[in-house]
C-alpha atoms as an extended CHARMM CRD file, in Angstrom:
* protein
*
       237  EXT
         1         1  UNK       CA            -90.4190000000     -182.5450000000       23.1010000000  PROA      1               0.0000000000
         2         2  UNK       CA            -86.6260000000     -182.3180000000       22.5160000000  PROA      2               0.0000000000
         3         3  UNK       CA            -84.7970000000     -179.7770000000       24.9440000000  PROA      3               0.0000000000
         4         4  UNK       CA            -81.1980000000     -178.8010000000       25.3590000000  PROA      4               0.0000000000
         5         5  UNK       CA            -79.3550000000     -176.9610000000       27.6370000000  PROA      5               0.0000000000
         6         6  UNK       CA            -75.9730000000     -174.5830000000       26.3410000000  PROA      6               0.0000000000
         7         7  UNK       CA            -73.7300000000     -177.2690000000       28.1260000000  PROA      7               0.0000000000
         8         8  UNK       CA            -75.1970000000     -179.9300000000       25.7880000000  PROA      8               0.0000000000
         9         9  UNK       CA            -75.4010000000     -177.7530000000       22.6680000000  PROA      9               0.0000000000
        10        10  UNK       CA            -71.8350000000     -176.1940000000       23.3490000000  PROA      10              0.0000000000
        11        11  UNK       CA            -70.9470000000     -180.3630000000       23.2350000000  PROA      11              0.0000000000
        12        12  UNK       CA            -72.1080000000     -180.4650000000       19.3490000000  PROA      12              0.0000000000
        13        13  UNK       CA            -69.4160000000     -177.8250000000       18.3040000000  PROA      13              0.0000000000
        14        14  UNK       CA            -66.3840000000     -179.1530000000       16.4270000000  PROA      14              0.0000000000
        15        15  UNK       CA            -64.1600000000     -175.8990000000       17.2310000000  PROA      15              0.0000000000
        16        16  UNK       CA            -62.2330000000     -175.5060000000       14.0440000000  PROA      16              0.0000000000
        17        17  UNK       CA            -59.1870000000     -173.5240000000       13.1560000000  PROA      17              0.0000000000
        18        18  UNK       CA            -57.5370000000     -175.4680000000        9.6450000000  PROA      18              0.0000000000
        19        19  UNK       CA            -55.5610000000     -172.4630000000        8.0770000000  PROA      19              0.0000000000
        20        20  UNK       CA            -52.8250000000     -172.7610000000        6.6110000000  PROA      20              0.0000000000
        21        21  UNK       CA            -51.3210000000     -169.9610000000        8.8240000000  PROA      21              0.0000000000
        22        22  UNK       CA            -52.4430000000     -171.0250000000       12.1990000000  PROA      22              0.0000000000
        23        23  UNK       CA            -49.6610000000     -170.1270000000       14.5460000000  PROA      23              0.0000000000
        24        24  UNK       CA            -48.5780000000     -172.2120000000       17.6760000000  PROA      24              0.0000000000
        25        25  UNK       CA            -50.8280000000     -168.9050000000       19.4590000000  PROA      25              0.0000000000
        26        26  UNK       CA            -53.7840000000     -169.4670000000       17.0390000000  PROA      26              0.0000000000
        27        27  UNK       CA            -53.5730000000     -173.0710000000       18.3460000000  PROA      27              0.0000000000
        28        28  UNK       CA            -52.8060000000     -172.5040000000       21.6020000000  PROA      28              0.0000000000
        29        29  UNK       CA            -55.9430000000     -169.9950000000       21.5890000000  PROA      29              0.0000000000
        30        30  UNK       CA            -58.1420000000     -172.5360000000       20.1010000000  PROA      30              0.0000000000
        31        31  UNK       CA            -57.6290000000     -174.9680000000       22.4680000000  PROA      31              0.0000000000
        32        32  UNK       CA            -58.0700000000     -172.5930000000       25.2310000000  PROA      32              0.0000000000
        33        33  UNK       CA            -61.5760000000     -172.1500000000       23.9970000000  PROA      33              0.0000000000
        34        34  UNK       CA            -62.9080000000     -175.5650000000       23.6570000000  PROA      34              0.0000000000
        35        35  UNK       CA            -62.0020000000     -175.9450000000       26.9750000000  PROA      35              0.0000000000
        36        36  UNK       CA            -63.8510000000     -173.1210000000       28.4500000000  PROA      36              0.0000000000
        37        37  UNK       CA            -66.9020000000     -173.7740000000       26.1300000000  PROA      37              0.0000000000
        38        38  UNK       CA            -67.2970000000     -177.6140000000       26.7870000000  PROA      38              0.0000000000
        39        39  UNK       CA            -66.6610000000     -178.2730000000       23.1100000000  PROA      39              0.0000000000
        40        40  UNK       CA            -66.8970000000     -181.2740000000       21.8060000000  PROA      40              0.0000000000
        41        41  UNK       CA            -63.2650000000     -181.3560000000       19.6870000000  PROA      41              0.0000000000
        42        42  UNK       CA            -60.7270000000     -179.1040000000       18.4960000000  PROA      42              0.0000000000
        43        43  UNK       CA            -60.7950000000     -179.9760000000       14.3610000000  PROA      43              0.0000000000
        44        44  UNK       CA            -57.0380000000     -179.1230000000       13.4280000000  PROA      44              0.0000000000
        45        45  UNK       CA            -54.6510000000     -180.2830000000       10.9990000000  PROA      45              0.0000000000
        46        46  UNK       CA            -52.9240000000     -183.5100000000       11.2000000000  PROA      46              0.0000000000
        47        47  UNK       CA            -48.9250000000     -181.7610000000       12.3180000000  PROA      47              0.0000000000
        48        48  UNK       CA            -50.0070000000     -179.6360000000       15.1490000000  PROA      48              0.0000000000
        49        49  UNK       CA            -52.0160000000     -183.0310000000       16.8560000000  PROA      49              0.0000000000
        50        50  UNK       CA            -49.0930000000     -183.4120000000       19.0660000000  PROA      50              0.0000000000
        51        51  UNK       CA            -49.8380000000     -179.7280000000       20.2710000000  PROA      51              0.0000000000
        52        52  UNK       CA            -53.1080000000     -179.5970000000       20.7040000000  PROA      52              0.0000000000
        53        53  UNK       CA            -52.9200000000     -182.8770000000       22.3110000000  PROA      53              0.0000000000
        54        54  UNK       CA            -50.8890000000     -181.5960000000       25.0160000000  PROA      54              0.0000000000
        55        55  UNK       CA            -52.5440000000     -178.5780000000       25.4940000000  PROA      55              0.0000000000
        56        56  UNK       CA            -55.9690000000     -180.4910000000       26.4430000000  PROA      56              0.0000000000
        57        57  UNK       CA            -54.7610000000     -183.4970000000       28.2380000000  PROA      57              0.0000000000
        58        58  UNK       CA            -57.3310000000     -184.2620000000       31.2910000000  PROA      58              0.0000000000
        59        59  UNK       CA            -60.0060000000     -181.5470000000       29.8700000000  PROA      59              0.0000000000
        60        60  UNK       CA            -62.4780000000     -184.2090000000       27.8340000000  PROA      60              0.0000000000
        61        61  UNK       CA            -62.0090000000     -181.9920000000       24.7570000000  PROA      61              0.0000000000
        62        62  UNK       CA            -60.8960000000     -184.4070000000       21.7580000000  PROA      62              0.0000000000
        63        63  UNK       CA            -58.3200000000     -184.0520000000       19.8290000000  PROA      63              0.0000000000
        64        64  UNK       CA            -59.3170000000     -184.2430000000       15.6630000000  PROA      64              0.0000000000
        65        65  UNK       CA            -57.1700000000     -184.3870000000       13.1270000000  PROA      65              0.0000000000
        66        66  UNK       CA            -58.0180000000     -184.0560000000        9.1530000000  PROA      66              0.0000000000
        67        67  UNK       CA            -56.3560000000     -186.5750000000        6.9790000000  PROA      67              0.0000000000
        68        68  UNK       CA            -55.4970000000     -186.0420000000        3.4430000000  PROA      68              0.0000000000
        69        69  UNK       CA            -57.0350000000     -182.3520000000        3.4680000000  PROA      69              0.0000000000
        70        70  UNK       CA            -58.4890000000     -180.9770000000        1.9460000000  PROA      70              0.0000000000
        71        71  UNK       CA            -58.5010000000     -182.3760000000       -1.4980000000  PROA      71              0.0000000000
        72        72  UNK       CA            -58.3390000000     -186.1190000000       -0.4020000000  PROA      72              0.0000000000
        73        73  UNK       CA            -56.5880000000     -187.2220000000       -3.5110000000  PROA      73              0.0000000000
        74        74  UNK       CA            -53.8240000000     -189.2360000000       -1.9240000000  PROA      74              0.0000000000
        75        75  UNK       CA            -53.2690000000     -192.9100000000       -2.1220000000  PROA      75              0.0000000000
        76        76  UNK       CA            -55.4510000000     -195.5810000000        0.4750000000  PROA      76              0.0000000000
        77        77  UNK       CA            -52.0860000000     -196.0900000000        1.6930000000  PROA      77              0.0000000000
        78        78  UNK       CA            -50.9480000000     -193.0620000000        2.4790000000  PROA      78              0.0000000000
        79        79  UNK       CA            -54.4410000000     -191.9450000000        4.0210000000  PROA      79              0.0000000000
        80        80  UNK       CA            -54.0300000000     -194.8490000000        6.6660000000  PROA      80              0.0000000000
        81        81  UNK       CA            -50.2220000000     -193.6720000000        7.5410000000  PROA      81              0.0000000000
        82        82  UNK       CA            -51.5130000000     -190.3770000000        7.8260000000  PROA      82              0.0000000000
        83        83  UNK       CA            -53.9090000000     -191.4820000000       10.0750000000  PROA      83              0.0000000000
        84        84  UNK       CA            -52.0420000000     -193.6120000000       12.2420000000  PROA      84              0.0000000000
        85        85  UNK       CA            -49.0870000000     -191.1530000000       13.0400000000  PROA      85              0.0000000000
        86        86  UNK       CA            -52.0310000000     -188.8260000000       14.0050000000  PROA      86              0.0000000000
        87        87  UNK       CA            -53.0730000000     -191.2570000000       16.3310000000  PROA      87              0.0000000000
        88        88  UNK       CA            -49.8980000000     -192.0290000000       17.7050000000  PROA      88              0.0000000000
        89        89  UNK       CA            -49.2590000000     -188.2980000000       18.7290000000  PROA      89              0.0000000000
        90        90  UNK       CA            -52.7620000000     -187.9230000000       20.5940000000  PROA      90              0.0000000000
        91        91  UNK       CA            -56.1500000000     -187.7630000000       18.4230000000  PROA      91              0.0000000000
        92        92  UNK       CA            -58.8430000000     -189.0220000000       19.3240000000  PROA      92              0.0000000000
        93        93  UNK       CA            -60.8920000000     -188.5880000000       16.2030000000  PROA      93              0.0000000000
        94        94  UNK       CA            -59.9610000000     -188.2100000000       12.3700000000  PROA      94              0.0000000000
        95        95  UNK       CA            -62.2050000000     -186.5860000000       10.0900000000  PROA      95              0.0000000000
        96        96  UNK       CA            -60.6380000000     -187.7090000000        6.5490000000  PROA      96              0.0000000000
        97        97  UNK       CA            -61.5850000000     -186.6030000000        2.8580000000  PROA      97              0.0000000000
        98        98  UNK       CA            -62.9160000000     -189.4240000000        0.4080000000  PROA      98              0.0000000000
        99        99  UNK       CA            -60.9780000000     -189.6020000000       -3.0490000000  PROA      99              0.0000000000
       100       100  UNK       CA            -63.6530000000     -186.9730000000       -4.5580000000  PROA      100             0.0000000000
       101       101  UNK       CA            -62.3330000000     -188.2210000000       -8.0850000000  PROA      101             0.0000000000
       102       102  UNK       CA            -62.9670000000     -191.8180000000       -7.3230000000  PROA      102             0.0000000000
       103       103  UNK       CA            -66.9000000000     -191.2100000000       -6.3550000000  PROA      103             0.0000000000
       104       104  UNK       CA            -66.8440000000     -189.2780000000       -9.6500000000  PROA      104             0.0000000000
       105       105  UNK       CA            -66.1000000000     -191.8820000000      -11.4420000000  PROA      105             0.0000000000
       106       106  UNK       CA            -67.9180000000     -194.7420000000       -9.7690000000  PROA      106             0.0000000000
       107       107  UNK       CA            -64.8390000000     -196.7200000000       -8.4870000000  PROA      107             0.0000000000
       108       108  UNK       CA            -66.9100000000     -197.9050000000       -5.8240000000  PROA      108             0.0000000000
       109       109  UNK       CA            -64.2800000000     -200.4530000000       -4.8480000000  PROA      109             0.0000000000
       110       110  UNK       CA            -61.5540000000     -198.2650000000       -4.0900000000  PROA      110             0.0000000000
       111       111  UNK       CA            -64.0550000000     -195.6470000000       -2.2750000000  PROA      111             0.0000000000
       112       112  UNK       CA            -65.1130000000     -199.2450000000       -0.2180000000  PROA      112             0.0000000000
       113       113  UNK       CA            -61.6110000000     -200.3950000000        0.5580000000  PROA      113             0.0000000000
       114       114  UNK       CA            -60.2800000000     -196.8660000000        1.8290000000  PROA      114             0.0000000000
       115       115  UNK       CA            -63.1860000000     -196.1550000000        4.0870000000  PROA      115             0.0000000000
       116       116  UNK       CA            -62.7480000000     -200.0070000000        5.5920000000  PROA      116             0.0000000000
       117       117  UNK       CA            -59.0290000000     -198.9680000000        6.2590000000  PROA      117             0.0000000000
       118       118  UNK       CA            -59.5670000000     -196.2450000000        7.2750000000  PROA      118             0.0000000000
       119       119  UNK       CA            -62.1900000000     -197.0900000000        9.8350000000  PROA      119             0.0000000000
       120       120  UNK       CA            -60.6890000000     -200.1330000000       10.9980000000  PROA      120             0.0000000000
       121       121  UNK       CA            -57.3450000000     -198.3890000000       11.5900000000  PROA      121             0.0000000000
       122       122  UNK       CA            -59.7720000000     -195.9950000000       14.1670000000  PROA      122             0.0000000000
       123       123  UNK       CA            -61.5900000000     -198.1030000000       15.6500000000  PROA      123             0.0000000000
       124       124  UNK       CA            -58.8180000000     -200.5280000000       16.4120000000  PROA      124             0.0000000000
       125       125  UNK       CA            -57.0930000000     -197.6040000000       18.3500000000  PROA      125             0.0000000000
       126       126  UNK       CA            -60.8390000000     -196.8480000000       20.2800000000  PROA      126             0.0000000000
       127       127  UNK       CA            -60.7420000000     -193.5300000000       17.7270000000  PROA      127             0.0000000000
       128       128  UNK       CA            -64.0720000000     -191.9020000000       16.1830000000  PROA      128             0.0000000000
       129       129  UNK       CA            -63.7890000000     -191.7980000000       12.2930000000  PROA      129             0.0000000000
       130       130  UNK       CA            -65.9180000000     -189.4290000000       10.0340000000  PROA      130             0.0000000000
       131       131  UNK       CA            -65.8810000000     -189.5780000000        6.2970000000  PROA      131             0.0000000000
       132       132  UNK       CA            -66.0600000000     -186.2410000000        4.6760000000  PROA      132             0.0000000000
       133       133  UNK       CA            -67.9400000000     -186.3090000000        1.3840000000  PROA      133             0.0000000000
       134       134  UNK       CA            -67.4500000000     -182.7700000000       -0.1020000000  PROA      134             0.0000000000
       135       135  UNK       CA            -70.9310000000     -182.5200000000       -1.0740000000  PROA      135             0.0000000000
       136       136  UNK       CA            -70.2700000000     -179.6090000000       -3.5130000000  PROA      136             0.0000000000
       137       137  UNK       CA            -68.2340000000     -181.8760000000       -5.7220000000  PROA      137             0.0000000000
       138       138  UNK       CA            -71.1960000000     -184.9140000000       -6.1470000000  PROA      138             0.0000000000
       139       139  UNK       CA            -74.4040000000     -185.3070000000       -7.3580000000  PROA      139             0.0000000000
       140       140  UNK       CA            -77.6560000000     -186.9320000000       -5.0970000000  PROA      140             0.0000000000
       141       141  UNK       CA            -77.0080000000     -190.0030000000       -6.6150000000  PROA      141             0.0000000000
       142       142  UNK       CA            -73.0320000000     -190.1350000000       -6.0070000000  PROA      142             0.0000000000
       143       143  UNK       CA            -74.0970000000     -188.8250000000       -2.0000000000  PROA      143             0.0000000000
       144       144  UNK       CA            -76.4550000000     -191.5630000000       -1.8030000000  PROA      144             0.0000000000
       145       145  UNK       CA            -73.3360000000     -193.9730000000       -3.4320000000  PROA      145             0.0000000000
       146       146  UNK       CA            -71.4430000000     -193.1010000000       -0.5820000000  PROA      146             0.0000000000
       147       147  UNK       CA            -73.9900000000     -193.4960000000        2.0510000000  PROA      147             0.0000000000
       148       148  UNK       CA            -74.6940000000     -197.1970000000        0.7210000000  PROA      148             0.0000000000
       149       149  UNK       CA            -70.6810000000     -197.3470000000        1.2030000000  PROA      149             0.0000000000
       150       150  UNK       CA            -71.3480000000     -195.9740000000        4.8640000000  PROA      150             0.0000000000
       151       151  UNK       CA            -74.2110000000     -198.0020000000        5.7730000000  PROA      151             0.0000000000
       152       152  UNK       CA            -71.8550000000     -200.7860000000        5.2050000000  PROA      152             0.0000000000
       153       153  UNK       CA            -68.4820000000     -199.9700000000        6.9040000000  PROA      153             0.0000000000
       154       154  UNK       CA            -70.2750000000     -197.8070000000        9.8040000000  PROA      154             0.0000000000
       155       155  UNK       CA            -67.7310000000     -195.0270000000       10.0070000000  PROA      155             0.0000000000
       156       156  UNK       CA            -68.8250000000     -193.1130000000       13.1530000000  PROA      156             0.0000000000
       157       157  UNK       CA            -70.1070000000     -190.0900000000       11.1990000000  PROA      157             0.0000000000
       158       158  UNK       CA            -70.2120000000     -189.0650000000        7.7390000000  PROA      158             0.0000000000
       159       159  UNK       CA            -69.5250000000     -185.5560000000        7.3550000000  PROA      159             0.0000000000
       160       160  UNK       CA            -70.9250000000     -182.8420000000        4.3380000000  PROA      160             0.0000000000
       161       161  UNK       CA            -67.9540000000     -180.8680000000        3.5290000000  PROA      161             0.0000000000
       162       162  UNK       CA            -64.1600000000     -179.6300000000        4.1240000000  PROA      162             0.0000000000
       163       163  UNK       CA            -65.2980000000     -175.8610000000        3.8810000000  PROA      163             0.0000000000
       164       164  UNK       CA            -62.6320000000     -175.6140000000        1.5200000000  PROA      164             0.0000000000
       165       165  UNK       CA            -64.2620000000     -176.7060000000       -1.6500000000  PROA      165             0.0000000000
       166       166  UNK       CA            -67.2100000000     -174.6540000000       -3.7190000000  PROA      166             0.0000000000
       167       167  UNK       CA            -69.8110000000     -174.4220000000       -1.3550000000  PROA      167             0.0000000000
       168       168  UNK       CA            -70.0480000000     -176.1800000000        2.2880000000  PROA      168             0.0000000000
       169       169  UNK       CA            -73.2940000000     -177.7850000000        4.6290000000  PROA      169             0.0000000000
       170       170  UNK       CA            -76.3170000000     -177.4120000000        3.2970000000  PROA      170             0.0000000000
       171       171  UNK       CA            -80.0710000000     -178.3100000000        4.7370000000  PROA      171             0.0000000000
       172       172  UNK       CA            -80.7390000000     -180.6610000000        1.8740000000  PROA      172             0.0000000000
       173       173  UNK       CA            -77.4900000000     -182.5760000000        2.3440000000  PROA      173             0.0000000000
       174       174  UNK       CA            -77.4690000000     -183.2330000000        6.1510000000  PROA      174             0.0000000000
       175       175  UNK       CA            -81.2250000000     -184.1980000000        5.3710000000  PROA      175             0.0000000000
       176       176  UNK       CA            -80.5060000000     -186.9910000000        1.9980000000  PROA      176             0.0000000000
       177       177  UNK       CA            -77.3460000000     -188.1210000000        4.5010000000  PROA      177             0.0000000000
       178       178  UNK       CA            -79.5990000000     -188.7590000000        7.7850000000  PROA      178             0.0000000000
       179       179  UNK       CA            -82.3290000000     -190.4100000000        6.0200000000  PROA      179             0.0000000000
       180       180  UNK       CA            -80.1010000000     -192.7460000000        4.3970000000  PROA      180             0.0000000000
       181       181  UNK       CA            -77.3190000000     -194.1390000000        6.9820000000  PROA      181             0.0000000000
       182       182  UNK       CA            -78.0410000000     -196.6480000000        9.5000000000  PROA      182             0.0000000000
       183       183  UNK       CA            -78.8550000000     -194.3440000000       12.8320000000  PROA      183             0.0000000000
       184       184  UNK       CA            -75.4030000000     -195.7470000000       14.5300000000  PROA      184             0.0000000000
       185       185  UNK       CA            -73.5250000000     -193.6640000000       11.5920000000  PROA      185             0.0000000000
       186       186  UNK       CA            -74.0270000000     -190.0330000000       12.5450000000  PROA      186             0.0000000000
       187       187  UNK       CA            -74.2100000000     -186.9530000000       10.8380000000  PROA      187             0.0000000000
       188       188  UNK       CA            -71.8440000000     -184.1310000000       10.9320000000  PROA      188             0.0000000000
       189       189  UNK       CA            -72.1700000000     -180.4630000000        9.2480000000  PROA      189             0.0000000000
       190       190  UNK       CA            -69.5140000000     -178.0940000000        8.4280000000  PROA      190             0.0000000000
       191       191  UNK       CA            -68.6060000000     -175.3230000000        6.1820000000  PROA      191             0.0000000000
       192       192  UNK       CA            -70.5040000000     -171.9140000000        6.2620000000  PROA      192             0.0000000000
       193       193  UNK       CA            -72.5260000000     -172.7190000000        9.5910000000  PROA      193             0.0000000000
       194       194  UNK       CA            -72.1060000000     -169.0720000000       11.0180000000  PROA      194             0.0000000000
       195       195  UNK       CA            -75.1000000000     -168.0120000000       13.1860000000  PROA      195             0.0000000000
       196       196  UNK       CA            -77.4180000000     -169.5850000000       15.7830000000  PROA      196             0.0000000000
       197       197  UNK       CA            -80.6930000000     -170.0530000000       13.8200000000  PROA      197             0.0000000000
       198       198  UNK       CA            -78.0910000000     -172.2670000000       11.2580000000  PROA      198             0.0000000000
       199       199  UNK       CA            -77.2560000000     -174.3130000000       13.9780000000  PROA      199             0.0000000000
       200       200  UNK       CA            -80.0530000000     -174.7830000000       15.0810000000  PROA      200             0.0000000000
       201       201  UNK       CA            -81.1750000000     -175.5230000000       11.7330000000  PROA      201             0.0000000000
       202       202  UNK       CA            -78.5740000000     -178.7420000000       11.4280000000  PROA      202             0.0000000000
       203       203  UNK       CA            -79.1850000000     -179.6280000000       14.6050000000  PROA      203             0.0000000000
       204       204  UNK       CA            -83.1330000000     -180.3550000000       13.9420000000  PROA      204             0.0000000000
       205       205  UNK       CA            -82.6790000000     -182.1500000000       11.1150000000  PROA      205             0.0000000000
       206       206  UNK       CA            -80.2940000000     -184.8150000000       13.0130000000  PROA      206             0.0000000000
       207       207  UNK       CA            -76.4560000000     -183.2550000000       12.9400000000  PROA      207             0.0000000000
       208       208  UNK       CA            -74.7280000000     -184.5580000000       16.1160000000  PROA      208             0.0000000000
       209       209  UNK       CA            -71.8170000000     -182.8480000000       15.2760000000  PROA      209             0.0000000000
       210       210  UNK       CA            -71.3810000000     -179.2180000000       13.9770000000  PROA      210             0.0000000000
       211       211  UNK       CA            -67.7680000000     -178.0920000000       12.0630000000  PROA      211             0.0000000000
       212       212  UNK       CA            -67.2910000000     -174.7000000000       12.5570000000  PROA      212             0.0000000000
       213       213  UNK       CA            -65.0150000000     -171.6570000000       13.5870000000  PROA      213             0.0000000000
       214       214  UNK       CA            -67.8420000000     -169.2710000000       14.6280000000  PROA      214             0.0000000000
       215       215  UNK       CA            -69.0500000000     -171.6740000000       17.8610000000  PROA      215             0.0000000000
       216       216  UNK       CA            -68.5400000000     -169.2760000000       20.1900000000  PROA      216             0.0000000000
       217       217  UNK       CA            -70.7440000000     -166.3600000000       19.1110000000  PROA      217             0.0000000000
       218       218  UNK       CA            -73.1800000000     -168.9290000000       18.1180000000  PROA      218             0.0000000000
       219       219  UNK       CA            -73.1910000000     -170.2230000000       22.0240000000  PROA      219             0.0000000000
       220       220  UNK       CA            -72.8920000000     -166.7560000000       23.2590000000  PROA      220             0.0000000000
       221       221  UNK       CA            -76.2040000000     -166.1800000000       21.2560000000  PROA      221             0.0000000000
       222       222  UNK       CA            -77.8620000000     -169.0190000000       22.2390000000  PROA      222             0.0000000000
       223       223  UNK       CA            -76.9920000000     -168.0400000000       26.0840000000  PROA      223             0.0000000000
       224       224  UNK       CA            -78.7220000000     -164.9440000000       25.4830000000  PROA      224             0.0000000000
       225       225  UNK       CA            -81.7730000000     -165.8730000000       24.0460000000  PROA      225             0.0000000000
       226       226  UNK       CA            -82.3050000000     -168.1180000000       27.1070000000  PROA      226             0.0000000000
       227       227  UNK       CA            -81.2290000000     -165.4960000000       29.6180000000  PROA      227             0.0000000000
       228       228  UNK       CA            -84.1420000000     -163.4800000000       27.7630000000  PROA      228             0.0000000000
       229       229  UNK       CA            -86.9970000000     -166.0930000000       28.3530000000  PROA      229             0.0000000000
       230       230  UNK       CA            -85.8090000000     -167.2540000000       31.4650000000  PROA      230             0.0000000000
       231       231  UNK       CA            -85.4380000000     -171.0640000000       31.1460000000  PROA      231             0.0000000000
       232       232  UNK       CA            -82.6270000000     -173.3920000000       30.9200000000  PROA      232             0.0000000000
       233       233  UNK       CA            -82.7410000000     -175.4950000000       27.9260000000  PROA      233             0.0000000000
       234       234  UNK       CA            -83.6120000000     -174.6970000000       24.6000000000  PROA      234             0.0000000000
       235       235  UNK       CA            -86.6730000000     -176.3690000000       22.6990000000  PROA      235             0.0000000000
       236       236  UNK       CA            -85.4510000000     -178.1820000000       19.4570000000  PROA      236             0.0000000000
       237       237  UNK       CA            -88.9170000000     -179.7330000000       18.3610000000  PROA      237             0.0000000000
């Protein structure tokens, strides 16, 4: 039987604030969260890295910056710059979009050599990568295309969505993704993951990670059920 306590679950949440409009105070709030919460990362746009990196220095909470978001449709070589300055100023894991159009048209090569670059840009800096596929866009077969990619370059995760395109996580995807990666390659959810009983949802089926903006009323939730039974750790299975 699979148990976890709310320090452990509050370690799954990628805190996420990747408006346009977030303010140095949106940022500055953000940050101030994850640290109280235990998350696990604060998932923030590549420019305000050098803030956020500052702001949790010593606190555990990563520092995650999206590359090429959220359309992905840059060049290879502009993806690995992107990452690298991102790097440079303080993250500690990059959650980048795949060239949507290139999976689309079966230019496996191309999807191959970016997520090698990518990856090997990370991990040569000690950095977590994830690949996010922006599920909505691609059929099962193009997922499953970019899982056999995956299962070869071993990104750290691969992630479902941007929750910025047509739809975001859903229980089928994290499910065809899980059950066809190598178990080193982890699974992250985002988009639309709002309330408890969906977290709790990804989390069952395998999600080690969980992208969202509503982690704190999810924890908070979560907190009270257990308060209300009495017990310390939460049954998953």
């Amino acid at each position: 039987m699979r148990t976890c306590t709310i320090e452990e679950l509050s370690h799954l949440i990628d805190h996420t604030n990747l408006h346009a409009d977030a303010t140095t105070a949106d940022l500055t709030k953000l940050c101030e969260e994850a640290r109280t919460y235990g998350f696990a990362m604060v998932a923030i746009n590549q420019v305000q890295v050098p803030l956020c990196a500052r702001l949790l220095a010593g606190s555990g909470v990563h520092v995650g910056a999206a590359i090429s978001f959220p359309l992905g449709q840059t060049t290879v070589r502009s993806k690995v710059a992107e990452t690298l300055v991102a790097i440079e100023d303080g993250a500690n894991e990059i959650d980048y979009v795949v060239n949507v159009g290139a999976v689309r048209d079966g230019n496996w090569d191309l999807v191959h050599d970016e997520m090698a670059q990518i990856v090997d840009a990370c991990h040569a800096h000690d950095v977590l990568c994830k690949v996010i596929f922006e599920n909505c866009y691609l059929t099962d077969e193009q997922k499953l295309g970019l899982c056999q990619v995956a299962s070869d370059v071993r990104p750290d995760f691969v992630k479902t969505s941007t929750g910025f395109g047509t739809g975001g996580a859903t229980l089928d995807d994290v499910r065809l993704m899980r059950a066809n990666v190598p178990a080193e390659v982890k699974v992250k959810a985002a988009g639309g993951i709002r309330t408890a009983d969906d977290f709790l949802a990804y989390v069952r089926l395998g999600a080690e990670r969980i992208g969202c903006s509503a982690g704190i009323p999810i924890i908070e939730e979560l907190r009270r059920r257990l308060a209300e039974t009495g017990t310390q750790e939460l049954t998953l299975e």
